[in-house]
N, C-alpha and C positions, 0 to 999 in steps of 0.2 A: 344412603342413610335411610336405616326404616324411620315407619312413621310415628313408632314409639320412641326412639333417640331424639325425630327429628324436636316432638313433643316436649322431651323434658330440656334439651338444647333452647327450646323458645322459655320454656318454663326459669331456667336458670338465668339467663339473658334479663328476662323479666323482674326476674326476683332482682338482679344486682344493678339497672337501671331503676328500678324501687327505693335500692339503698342509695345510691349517688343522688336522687334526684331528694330524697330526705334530708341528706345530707348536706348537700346545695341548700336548702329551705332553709334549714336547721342556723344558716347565718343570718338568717332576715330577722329572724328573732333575738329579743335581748340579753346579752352575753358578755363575761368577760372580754377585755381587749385581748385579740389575737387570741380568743380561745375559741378557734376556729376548726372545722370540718374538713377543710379542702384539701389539707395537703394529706390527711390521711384519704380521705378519699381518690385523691391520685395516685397516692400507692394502689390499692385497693383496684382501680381502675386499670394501673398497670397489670397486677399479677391474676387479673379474671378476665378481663378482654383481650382476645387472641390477636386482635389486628393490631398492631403496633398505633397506625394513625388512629384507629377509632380509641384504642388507651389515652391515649395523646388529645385529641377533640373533645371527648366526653368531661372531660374534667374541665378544660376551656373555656367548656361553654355553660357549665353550673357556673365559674367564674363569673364569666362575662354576665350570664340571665341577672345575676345578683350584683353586680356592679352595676345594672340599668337599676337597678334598687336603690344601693348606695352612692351612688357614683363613682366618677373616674377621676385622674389626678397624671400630674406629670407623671412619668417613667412607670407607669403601667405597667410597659410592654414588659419590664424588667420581670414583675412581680410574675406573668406569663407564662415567659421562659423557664422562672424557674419549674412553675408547675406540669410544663410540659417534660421538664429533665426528670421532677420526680415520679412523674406518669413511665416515665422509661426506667427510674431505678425498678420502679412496682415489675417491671417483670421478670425482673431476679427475686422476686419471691411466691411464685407458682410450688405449691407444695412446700414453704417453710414450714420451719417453725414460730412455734412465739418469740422464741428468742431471737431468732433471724428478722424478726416482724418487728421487732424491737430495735435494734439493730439500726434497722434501713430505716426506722423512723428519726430517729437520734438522728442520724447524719442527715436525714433530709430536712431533718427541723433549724440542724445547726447549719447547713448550706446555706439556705435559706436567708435566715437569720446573717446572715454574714455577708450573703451577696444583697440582699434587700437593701441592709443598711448602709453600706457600702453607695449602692446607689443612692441612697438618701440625701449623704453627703457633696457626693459625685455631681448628681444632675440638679441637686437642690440649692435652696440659700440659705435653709436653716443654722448652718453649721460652715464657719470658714477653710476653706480650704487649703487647709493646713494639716500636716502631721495629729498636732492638739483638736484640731476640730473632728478629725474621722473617731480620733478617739475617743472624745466629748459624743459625737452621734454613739458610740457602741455604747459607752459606759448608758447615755440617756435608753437605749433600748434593753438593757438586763431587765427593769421589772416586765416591759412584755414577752419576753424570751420563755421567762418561768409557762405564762400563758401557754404560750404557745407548744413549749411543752409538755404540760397538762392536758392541752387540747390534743395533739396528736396523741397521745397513750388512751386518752379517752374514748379515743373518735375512731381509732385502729383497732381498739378491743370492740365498742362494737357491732364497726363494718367485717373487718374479717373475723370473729369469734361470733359472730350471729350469722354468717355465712356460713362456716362450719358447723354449727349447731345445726341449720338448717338442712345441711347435708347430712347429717349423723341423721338425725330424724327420717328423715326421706333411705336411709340405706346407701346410701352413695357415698360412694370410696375416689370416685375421680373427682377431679377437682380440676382438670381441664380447662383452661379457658374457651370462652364461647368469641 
C-alpha cells in the first residue's frame, strides 16, 4: 500500500470513528426516549469497518462507554446482542443505496423493538407472564417505537449521507471499508 492510500486509509478510518464516537456522545445529552444514535450507528459501523469483529466491538463499546453514564439494568446483555446482530446487518450495505439504507434500518429498528421487548417481559416482572402480559409490554412500548424510528432515519441520514458527502467532497468514488 503506498503511502498516499495508506494516508487517506488512516484519514477515512479517522473521520468515521469521529462519527461513531459523536454519535456515542450524542446519547449523553438530552433527548427524546429511544431517540437514539446507536443502532444507526451500528449500521454505519457495519458497512464502513472491514473487519467484521472490529464492526461488531466499536459500536459495543460507544454502548457500554455510555451505559457507565447511564447505567446498567437486567438483561443488558440482550440489548447487546442485538447491536452486535445489527453491526453485522451494516455489512449488507457497503455501497447501498438510500433506499437500501432505509430498508435495513426499518428492520433493524423493528428487530430490535421486538426482541428488546420481548425480553422485557421474559426476564422482567413488570409485565405477567402471560399471553396478555407480552401483549400489554408491546402495546406499552408503541409510543417509544415511533422514537426510535425517528431516531434511526435521523441518525442514518446523518452518519451515512455526511459520509458520503464527505467523500463527494474529497473526489472519492470508493467507499471501501477500512
Amino acid at each position: 500500500m503506498s503511502d498516499a492510500s495508506r494516508s487517506d486509509q488512516n484519514l477515512k478510518l479517522a473521520l468515521i470513528a469521529g462519527m461513531i464516537l459523536l454519535a456515542a456522545l450524542s446519547r449523553l445529552v438530552p433527548h427524546p426516549w429511544n431517540f437514539s444514535p446507536l443502532e444507526a450507528m451500528a449500521l454505519f459501523a457495519g458497512a464502513h469497518i472491514g473487519r467484521r469483529w472490529v464492526s461488531m466491538l466499536v459500536p459495543l463499546l460507544a454502548l457500554f462507554v455510555s451505559d457507565l453514564f447511564l447505567g446498567f439494568y437486567e438483561g443488558i446483555w440482550v440489548t447487546y446482542l442485538c447491536f452486535a446482530l445489527i453491526a453485522l446487518a451494516g455489512r449488507g450495505l457497503r455501497n447501498a443505496s438510500a433506499t437500501r439504507i432505509a430498508v435495513f434500518g426499518l428492520a433493524s429498528a423493528t428487530g430490535f423493538f421486538i426482541v428488546s421487548n420481548f425480553s422485557v417481559w421474559a426476564l422482567g416482572t413488570m409485565y405477567p407472564h402471560t399471553a396478555a402480559g407480552l401483549l400489554s409490554c408491546y402495546v406499552s412500548a408503541i409510543p417509544y417505537f415511533h422514537n426510535q424510528l425517528a431516531g434511526m432515519a435521523f441518525y442514518s441520514l446523518v452518519l451515512f449521507g455526511g459520509f458520503a458527502l464527505v467523500q463527494r467532497a474529497r473526489g472519492e468514488a470508493n467507499t471501501q471499508p477500512v
